[in-house]
C-alpha positions in Angstrom: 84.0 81.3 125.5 84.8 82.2 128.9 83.5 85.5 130.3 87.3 86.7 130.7 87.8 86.0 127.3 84.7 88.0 125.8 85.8 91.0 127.8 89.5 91.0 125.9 87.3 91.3 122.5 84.0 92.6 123.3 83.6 95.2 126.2 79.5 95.0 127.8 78.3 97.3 130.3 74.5 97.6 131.1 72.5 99.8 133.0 69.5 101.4 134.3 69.8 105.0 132.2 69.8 106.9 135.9 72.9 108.9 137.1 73.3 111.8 139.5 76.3 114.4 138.7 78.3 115.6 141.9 80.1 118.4 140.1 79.5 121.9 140.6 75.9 121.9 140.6 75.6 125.7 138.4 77.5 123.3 135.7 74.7 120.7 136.0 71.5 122.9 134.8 70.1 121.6 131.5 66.4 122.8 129.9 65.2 120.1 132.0 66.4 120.7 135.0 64.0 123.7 136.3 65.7 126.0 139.5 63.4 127.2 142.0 63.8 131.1 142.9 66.3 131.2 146.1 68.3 127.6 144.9 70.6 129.0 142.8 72.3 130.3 145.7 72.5 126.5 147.4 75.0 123.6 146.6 72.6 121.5 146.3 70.1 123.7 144.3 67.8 120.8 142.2 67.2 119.4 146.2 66.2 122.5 147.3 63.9 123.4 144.1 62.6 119.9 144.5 61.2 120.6 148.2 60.4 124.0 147.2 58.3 122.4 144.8 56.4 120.4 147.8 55.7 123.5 149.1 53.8 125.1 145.9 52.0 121.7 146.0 50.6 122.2 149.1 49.6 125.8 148.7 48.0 124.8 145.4 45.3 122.7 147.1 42.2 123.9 148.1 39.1 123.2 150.3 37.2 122.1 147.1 40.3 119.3 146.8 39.6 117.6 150.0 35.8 117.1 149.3 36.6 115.5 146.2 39.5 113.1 147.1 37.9 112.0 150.5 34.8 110.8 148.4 37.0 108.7 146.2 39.4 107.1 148.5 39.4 105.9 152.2 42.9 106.3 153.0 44.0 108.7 155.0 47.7 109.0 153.8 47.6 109.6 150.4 50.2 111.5 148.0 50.3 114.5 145.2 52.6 114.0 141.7 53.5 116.9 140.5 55.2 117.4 137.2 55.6 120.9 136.2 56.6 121.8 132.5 57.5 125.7 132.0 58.3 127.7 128.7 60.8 130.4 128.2 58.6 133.1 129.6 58.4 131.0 132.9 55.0 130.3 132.4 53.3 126.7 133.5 52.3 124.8 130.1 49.2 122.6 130.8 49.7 120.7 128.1 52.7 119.5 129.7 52.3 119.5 133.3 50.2 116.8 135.5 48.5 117.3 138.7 47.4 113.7 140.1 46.2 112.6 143.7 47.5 108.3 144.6 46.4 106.0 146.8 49.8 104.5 145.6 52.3 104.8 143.0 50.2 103.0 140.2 46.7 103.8 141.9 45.2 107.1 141.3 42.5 108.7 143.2 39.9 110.0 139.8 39.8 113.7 141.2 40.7 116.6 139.4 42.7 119.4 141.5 39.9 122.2 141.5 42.7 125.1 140.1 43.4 125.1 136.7 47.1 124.2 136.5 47.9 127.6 134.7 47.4 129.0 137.5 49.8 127.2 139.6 52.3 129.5 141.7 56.2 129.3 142.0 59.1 131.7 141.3 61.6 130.3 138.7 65.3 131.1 139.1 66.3 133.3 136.2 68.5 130.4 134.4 64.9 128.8 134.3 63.1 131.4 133.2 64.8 131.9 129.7 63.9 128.5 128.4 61.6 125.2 128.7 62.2 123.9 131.9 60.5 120.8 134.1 60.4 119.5 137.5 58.9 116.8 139.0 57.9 115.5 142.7 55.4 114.2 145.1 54.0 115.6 148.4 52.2 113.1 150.8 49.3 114.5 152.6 47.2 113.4 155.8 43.3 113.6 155.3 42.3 115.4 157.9 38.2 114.6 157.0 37.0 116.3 160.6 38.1 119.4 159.8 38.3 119.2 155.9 41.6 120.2 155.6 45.2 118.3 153.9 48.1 117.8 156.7 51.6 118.3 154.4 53.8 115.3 155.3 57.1 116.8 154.6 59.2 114.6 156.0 57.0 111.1 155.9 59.6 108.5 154.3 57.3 105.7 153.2 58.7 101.6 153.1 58.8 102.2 149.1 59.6 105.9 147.8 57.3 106.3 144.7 58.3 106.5 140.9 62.1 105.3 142.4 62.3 103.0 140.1 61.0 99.0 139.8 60.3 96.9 143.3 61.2 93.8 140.7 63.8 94.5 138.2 63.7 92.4 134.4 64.8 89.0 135.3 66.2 87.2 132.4 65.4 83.5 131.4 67.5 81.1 133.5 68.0 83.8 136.7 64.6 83.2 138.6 66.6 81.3 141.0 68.9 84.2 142.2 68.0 85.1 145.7 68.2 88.5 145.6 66.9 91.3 142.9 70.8 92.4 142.9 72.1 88.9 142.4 68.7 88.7 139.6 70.8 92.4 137.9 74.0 90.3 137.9 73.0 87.2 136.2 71.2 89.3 133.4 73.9 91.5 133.1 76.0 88.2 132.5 73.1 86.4 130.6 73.6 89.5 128.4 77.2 90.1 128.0 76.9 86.5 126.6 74.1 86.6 124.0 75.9 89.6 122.4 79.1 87.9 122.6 77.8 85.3 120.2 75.3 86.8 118.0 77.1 90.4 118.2 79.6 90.7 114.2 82.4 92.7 115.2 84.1 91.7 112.1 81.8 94.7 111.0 83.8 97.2 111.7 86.8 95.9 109.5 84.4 96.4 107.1 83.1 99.4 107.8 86.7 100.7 107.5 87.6 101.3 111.3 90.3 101.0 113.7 91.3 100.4 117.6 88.6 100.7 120.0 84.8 101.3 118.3 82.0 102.0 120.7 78.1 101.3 120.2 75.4 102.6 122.1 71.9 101.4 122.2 69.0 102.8 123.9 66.0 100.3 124.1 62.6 99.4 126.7 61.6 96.5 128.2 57.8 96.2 127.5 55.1 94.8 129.6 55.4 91.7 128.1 59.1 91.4 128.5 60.0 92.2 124.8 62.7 94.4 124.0 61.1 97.5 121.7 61.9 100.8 120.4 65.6 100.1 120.1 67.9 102.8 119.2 71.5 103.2 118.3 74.5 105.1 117.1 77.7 103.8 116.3 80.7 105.4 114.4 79.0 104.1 111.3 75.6 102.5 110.1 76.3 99.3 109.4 77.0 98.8 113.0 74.4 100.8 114.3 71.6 98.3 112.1 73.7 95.2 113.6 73.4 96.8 117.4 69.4 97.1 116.4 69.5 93.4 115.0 71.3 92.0 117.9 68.8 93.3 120.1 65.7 92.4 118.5 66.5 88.6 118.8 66.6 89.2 122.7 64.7 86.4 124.2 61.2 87.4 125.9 62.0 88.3 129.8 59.8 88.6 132.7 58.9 92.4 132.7 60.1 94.6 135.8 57.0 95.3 138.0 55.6 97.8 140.3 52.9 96.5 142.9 53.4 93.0 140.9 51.7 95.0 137.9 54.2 94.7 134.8 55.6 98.6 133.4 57.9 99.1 130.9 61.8 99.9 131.9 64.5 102.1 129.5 67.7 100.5 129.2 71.2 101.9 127.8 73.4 99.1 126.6 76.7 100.9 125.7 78.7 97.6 123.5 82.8 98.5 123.4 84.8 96.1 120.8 88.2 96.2 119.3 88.6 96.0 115.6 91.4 93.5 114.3 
């Protein structure tokens, strides 16, 4: 079956499970979405908490810090991830929150920021004060081992921005030969649309008593060893949600996206669109 042909009967779309909303940006704010005091005012107010952010970082360090990462690495341009969980008092939660010095985005320097994170400093926006918010971001820092001191690097742009997302994307069996990691996303994307074409029964939703258009989404990760795991679903009804799952699982094993040519784990959203006859 041609690929014009699948898409008349069974609709495929994949993609990484990353957006970014351009509507009003008050609209936007979710319990994970935490507004730094002063943004709420901004258009572009998750930005703005996000460098405000950079600057807490930086304030945060200490003397003490310095000694302890210049022991453990011999860079001298290093960088600070920050994720900050608060609760509905506005108040950091440890338990939650990381404070981690890398030599690079899957290298960390072993030394632990002398404040204890509870302690950490920054002025919520009220929206983000009434309920569990987070925020995440990185500040890259200079060494400065002379005078024991951190330089901030606000506005160092590095060849790779950190935790942006793969450097090698999953490649699927039979697309190693595409030139490109974009032309590699395009062949598995195809590859894909394909295998659930022929193993996906869409006769299922005749007999699960449904008509016209019948959407499926599935939520699953690519593991380590290239393994499609933890795969979720939800359909108008079950039966289709257990043949999404089943579908899925007989994914063939795929070369895992990597960072630093060391294999992670990705998320994927497979949303599957079908019309019943």
């Amino acid at each position: 079956m041609s690929l014009k042909n699948f898409l008349s009967g069974l609709i495929f779309c994949f993609a990484i499970t990353a957006f970014a909303q351009k509507n009003n940006p008050k609209e936007n704010i979710t319990a994970e979405s935490t507004v730094i005091e002063g943004c709420q005012y901004t258009e572009e107010i998750f930005d703005c908490s996000k460098e405000k952010l950079k600057e807490a970082i930086f304030k945060f360090l200490k003397p003490a810090d310095v000694l302890a990462v210049a022991e453990k690495t011999k860079k001298d341009t290093i960088f600070v991830r920050m994720q900050l969980a608060t609760d509905e008092m506005g108040k950091v939660v440890p338990e939650r929150s990381s404070f981690k010095f890398h030599e690079t985005e899957m290298k960390t320097i072993e030394a632990t920021v002398a404040t204890p994170l509870e302690d950490f400093q920054i002025e919520l926006a009220p929206i983000s004060q009434k309920q569990n918010s987070y925020i995440a971001n990185h500040l890259f820092i200079k060494i400065d081992r002379e005078n024991n001191s951190f330089i901030p690097l606000y506005n160092y742009v590095p060849e790779r921005i950190p935790f942006s997302g793969p450097e090698v994307g999953v490649i699927y069996p039979g697309c190693e030969k595409a030139a490109t990691n974009q032309q590699k996303k395009r062949c598995m994307s195809t590859e894909i649309s394909e295998f659930v074409n022929q193993n996906f029964k869409t006769r299922l939703g005749r007999k699960a008593k449904l008509n016209g258009i019948v959407k499926v989404f599935v939520v699953f990760k690519i593991n380590e060893q290239g393994k499609a795991v933890n795969i979720r679903s939800r359909a108008p009804h079950p039966i289709l949600e257990k043949e999404a799952i089943r579908v899925i699982r007989r994914l063939p094993r795929m070369k895992p996206a990597t960072i630093e040519n060391i294999p992670i784990s990705v998320n994927y959203t497979l949303p599957i669109v079908f019309k019943v006859k």
